[in-house]
C-alpha positions in Angstrom: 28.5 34.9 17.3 25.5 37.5 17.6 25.6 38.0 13.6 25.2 34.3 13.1 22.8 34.0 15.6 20.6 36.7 14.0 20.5 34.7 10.8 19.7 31.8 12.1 17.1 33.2 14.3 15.8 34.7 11.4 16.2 31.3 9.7 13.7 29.3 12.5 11.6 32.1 12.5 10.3 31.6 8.9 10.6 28.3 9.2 8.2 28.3 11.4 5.8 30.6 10.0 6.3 28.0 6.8 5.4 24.8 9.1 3.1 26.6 11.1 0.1 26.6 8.0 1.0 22.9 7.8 0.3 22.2 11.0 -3.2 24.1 10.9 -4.2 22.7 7.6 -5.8 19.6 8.8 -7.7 20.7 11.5 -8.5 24.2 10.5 -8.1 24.2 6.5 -5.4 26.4 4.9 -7.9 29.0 4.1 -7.6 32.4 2.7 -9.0 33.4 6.2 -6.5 31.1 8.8 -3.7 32.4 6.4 -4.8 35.8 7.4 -5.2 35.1 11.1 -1.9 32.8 11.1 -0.1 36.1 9.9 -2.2 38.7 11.9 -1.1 36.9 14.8 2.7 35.9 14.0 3.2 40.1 13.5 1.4 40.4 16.8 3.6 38.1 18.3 6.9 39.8 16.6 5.4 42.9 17.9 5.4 42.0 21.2 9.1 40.4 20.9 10.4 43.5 19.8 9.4 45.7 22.7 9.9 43.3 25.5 13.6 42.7 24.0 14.3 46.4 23.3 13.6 46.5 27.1 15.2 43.4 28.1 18.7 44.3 26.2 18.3 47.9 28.0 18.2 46.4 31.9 20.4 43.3 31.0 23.2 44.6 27.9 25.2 41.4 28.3 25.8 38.6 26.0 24.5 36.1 27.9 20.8 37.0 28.4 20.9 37.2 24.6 21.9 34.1 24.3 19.3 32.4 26.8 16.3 33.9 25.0 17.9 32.1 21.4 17.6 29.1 23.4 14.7 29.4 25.1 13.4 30.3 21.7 14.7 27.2 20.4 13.2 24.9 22.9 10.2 26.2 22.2 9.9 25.8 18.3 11.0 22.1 19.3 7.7 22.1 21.9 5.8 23.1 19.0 6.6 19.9 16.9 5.5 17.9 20.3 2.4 19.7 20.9 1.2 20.9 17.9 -1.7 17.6 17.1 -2.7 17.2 20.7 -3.3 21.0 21.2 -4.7 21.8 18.1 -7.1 18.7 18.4 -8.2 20.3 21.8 -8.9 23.8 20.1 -10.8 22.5 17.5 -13.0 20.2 20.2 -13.5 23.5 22.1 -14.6 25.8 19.3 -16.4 23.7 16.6 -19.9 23.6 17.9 -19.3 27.5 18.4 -20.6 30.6 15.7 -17.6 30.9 13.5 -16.0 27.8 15.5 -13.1 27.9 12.9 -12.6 31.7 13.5 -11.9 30.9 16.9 -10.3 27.7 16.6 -7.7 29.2 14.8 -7.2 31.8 17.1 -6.6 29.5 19.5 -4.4 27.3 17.8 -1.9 29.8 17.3 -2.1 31.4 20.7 -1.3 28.4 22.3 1.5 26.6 19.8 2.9 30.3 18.1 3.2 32.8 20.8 6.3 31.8 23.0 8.5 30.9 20.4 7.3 33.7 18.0 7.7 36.6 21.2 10.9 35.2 22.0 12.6 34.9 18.7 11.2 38.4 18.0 13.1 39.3 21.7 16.1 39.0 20.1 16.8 41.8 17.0 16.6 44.5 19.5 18.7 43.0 21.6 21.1 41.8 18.9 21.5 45.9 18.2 22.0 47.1 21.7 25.0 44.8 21.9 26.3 45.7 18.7 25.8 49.6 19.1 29.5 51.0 20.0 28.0 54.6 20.0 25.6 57.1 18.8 27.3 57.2 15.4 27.8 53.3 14.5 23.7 53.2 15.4 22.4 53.3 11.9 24.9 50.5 10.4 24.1 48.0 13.5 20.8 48.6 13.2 20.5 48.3 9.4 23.0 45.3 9.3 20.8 43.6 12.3 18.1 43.6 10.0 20.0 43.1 6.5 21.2 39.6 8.5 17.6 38.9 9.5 16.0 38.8 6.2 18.9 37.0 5.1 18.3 34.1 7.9 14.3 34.6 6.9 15.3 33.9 3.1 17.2 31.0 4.1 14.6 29.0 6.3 11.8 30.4 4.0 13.1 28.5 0.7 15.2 26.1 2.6 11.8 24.7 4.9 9.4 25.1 1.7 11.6 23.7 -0.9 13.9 21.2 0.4 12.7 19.8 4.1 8.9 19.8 4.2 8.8 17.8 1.1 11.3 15.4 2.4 11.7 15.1 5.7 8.0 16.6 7.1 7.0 19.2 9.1 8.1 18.1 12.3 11.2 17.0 11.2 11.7 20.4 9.7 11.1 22.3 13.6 13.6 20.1 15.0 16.2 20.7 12.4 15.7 24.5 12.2 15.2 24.5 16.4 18.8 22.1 16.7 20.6 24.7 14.4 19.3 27.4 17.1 20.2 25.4 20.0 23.5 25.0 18.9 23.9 28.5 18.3 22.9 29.1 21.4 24.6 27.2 23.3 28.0 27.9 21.8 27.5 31.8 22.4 26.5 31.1 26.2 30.1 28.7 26.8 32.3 31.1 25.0 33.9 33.8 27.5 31.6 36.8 27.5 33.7 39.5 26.5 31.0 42.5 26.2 32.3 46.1 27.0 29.7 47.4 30.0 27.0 49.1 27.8 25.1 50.6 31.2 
């Protein structure tokens, strides 16, 4: 379950990043300059999801917390779909009468709909190695296979949400897949017996 879980985190992730410029376009333009700050911020986000899960899989090495974050991740790109013209509306209100009101706008945009989901998603490839390390020596291959199965997932909802669902079903419609695939995931790894050696 974790290496299917990695891919398909992987696969929401770019999804997201994919919808996210969508989402932005018609209030803040789809600009050289929001692509930049979409991005910027996204690998800020990831950032931040990598060190709070490399510490979070250190105090908590059990299946289950890993788990929990996928779906707490998944809500979350869901909420996005929900949120995303109400709160962007809001920023732009706030910022458009401001110097570089766009600038800003953007910025706040993506703090407010991008940063949970992005953090937590990011949570979960350090975590996915510390429960597949089985010692010093294997540490190289999970870690390398962690990732290998992350850009495989990112490949997946990259192509998959550009080519196939945002042109059909929407942008919204593409979250909610992308987050039910998660969910489901997620869910099934948290009811199946946790059978995890102790790893403290």
């Amino acid at each position: 379950m974790i290496p299917l879980l990695v891919v398909v985190a992987g696969m929401a992730s770019l999804a997201l990043e994919m919808a996210a410029s969508r989402l932005l376009a018609p209030f803040f333009g789809s600009s050289l300059y929001s692509w930049a700050i979409l991005i910027g911020l996204i690998l800020a986000y990831l950032t931040l999801g990598y060190w709070l899960g490399g510490k979070l899989a250190d105090a908590f090495p059990r299946r289950r917390p890993f788990f929990g974050l996928a779906l707490a991740g998944a809500v979350t790109v869901a909420l996005v779909a929900v949120v995303a013209s109400p709160l962007l509306g809001a920023s732009l209100a706030a910022t458009e009468a401001l110097p570089f009101g766009l600038f800003f706008g953007t910025i706040a945009g993506c703090l407010g709909l991008f940063a949970a989901p992005t953090i937590l998603l990011g949570c979960l490839n350090p975590y996915a190695i510390r429960l597949s390390v089985k010692g010093v020596a294997a540490s190289g291959n999970a870690a390398g296979s962690v990732f290998a199965l992350t850009t495989i997932g990112s490949l997946i909802g990259t192509f998959g949400a550009v080519f196939l669902l945002i042109p059909n079903a929407g942008t919204r419609a593409t979250l909610y897949v992308f987050a039910g695939i998660l969910l489901a995931v997620a869910a099934l790894g948290i009811a199946l017996p946790d059978k995890t050696p102790n790893l403290e």
